[in-house]
C-alpha positions as CSV (number, residue, x, y, z in Angstrom):
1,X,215.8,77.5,186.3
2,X,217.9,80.6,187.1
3,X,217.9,82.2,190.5
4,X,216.4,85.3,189.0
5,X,213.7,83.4,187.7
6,X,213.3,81.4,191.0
7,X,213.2,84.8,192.7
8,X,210.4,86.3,190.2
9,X,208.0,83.0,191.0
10,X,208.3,83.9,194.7
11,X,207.6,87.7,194.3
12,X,204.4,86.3,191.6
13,X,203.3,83.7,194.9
14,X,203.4,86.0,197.5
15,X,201.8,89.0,195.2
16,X,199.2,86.2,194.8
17,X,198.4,85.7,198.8
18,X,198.7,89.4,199.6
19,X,195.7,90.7,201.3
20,X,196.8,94.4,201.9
21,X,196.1,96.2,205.3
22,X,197.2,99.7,204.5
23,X,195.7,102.5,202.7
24,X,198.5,102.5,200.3
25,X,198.6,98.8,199.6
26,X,194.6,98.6,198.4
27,X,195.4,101.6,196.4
28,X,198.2,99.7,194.5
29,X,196.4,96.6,194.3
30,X,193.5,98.4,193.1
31,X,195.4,100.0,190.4
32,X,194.7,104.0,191.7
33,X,198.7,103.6,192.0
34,X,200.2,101.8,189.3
35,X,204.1,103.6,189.9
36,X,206.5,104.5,192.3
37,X,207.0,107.5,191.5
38,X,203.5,108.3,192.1
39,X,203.9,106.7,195.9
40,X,206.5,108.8,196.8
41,X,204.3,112.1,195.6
42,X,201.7,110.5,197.8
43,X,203.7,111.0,200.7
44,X,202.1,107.4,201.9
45,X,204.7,105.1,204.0
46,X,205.6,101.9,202.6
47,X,204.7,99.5,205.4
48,X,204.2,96.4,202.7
49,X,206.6,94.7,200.9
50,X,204.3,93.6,198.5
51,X,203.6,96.8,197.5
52,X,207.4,97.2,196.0
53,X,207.1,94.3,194.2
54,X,203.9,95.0,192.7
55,X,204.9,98.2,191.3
56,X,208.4,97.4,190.9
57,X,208.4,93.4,189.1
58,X,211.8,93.1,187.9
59,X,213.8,94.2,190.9
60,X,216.4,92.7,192.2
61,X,218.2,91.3,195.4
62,X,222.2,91.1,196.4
63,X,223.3,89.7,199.6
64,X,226.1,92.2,201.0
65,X,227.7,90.8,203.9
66,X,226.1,87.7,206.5
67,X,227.3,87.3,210.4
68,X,227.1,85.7,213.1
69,X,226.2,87.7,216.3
70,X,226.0,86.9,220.0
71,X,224.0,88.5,222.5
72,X,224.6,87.4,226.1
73,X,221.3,86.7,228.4
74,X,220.8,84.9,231.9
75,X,220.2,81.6,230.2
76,X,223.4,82.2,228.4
77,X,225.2,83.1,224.5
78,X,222.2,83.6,222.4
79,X,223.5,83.4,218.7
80,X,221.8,84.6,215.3
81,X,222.5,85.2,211.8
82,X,222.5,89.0,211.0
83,X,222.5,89.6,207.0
84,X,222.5,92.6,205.0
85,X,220.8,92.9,201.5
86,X,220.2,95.3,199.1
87,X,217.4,95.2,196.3
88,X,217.2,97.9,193.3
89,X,216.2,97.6,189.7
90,X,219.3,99.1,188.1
91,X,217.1,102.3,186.9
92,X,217.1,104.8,189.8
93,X,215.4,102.8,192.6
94,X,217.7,101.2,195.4
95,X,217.0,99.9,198.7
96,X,219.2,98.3,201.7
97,X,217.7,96.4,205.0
98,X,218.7,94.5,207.8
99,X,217.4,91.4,209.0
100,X,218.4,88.7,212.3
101,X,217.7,85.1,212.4
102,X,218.5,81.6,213.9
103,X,218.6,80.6,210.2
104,X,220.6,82.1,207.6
105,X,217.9,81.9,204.7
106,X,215.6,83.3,207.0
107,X,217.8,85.9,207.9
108,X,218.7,87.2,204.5
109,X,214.6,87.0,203.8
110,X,213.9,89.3,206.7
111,X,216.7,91.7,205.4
112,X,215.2,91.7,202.2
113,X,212.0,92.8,203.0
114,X,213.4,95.3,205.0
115,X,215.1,96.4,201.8
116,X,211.9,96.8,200.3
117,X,210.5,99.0,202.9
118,X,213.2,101.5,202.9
119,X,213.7,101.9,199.2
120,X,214.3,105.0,198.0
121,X,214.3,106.8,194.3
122,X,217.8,107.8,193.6
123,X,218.9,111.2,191.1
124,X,220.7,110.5,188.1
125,X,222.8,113.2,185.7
126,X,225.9,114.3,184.3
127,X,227.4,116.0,186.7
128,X,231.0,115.4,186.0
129,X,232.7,119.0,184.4
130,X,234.9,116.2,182.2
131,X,231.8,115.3,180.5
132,X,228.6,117.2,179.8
133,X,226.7,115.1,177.9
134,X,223.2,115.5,179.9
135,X,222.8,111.5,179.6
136,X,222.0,109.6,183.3
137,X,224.9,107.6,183.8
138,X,226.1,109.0,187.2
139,X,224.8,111.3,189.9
140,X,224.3,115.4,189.0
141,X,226.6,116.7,192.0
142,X,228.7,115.3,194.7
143,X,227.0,114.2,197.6
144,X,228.2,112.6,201.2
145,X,227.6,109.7,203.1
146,X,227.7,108.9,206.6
147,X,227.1,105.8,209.0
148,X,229.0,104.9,212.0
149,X,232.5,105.4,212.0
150,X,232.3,105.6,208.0
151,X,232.2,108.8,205.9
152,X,232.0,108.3,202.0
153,X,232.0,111.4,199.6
154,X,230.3,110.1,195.8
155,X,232.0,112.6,193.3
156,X,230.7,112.3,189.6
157,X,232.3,111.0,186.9
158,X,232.9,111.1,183.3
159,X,231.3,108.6,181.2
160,X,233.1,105.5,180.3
161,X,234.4,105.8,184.1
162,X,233.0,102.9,185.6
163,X,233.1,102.5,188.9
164,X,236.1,103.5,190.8
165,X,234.6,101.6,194.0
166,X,234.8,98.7,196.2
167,X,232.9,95.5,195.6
168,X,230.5,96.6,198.0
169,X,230.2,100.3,197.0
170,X,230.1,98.6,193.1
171,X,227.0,95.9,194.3
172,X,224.9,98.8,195.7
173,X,225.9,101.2,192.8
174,X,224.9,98.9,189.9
175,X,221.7,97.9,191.3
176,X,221.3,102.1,192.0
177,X,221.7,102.2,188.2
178,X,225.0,104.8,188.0
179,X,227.6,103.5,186.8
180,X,230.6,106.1,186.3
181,X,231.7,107.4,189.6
182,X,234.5,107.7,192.6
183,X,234.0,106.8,195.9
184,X,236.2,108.3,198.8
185,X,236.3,106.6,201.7
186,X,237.2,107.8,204.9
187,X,237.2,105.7,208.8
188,X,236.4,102.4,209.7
189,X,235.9,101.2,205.9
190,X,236.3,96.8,206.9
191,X,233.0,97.6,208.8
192,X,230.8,96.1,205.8
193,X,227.4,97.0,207.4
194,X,228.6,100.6,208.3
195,X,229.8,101.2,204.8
196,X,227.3,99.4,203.0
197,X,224.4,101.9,204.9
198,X,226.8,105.4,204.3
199,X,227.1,104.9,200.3
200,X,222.9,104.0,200.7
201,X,222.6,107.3,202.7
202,X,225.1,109.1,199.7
203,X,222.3,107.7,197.1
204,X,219.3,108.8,199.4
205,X,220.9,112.3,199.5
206,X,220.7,112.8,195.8
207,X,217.6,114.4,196.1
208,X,218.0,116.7,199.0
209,X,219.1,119.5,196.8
210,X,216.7,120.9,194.2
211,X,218.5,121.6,190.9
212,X,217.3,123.5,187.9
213,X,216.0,121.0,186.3
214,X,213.6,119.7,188.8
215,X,211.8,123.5,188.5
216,X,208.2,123.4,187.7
217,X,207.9,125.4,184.7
């Protein structure tokens, strides 16, 4: 059995012994919400996990970047796991979390749940002027990125591009679903958790501008 597949029989077992507690959640699991696109024109918080996978069965999780950290306390060096992870279904959903454990497992199954809480819809176009052919293979206008130390500035690109990215930038990217871009970096890039969170807040910011396109007519 693949990891994929292992991952799908624990998002089916825990969809299984979900009792929801939130307004949103008995809505999904009643069926009134049967999208995420229709959650998000709710305007109801996603305080459930479940309620991504429900709606969203084939997503899927990358582990970024896992370290150890210290925190010093009277009794002495308290040390944890602190792991990153990012979940998205490669068709304009993408999410990124946190999580701190004793365990690493744990630790990377707290950050992915945090990943599902703070998933976001991301905006896909042409917006490179080398292209033009309306297709959504990259992201309709440059946008920036912040985080820490770290500044990243996502410029368009044509298609056939690729990704003109580092492995993390690429990781979060693909499972974004663009896939012909640049990425200029600027600061304290080596800082894996500060990077990984400014190109998630450059994908977030796809939708703070209103283009023609998303006019009702």
């Amino acid at each position: 059995m693949s990891r994929r597949d292992r991952r799908r029989d624990r998002a089916a077992e825990r969809l299984e012994a979900w009792v929801p507690k939130t307004r949103l959640g008995k809505m999904v699991q009643e069926g009134r919400i049967s999208s995420m696109d229709e959650v998000f024109l709710s305007g109801l918080k996603i305080s459930e996990f479940q309620i991504v996978d429900a709606l969203i069965p084939d997503l899927q999780e990358e582990v970024i970047d896992v370290n150890l950290v210290q925190k010093q306390t009277d009794a002495g060096e308290k040390s944890r796991f602190k792991a990153i992870v990012a979940v998205g279904n490669r068709d304009g959903y993408i999410g990124l979390g946190s999580g701190k454990a004793r365990q690493v497992r744990t630790a990377i199954e707290k950050a992915a749940a945090s990943a599902r809480l703070n998933i976001v819809p991301v905006k896909r176009g042409c917006g490179s002027w080398e292209c033009g052919c309306g297709k959504p293979h990259s992201v309709p206008f440059q946008v920036e990125g912040k985080c820490g130390g770290v500044r990243v500035v996502i410029v368009p690109g044509p298609r056939g591009l690729g990704l003109v990215a580092s492995e993390v930038a690429k990781v979060i990217l693909g499972l974004a679903g663009v896939k012909d871009l640049w990425v200029r970096s600027y600061g304290s890039t080596r800082t894996v958790p500060s990077y990984a969170y400014a190109i998630f807040d450059g994908l977030r910011k796809t939708y703070a501008l209103i283009t023609q396109a998303d006019w009702v007519r």
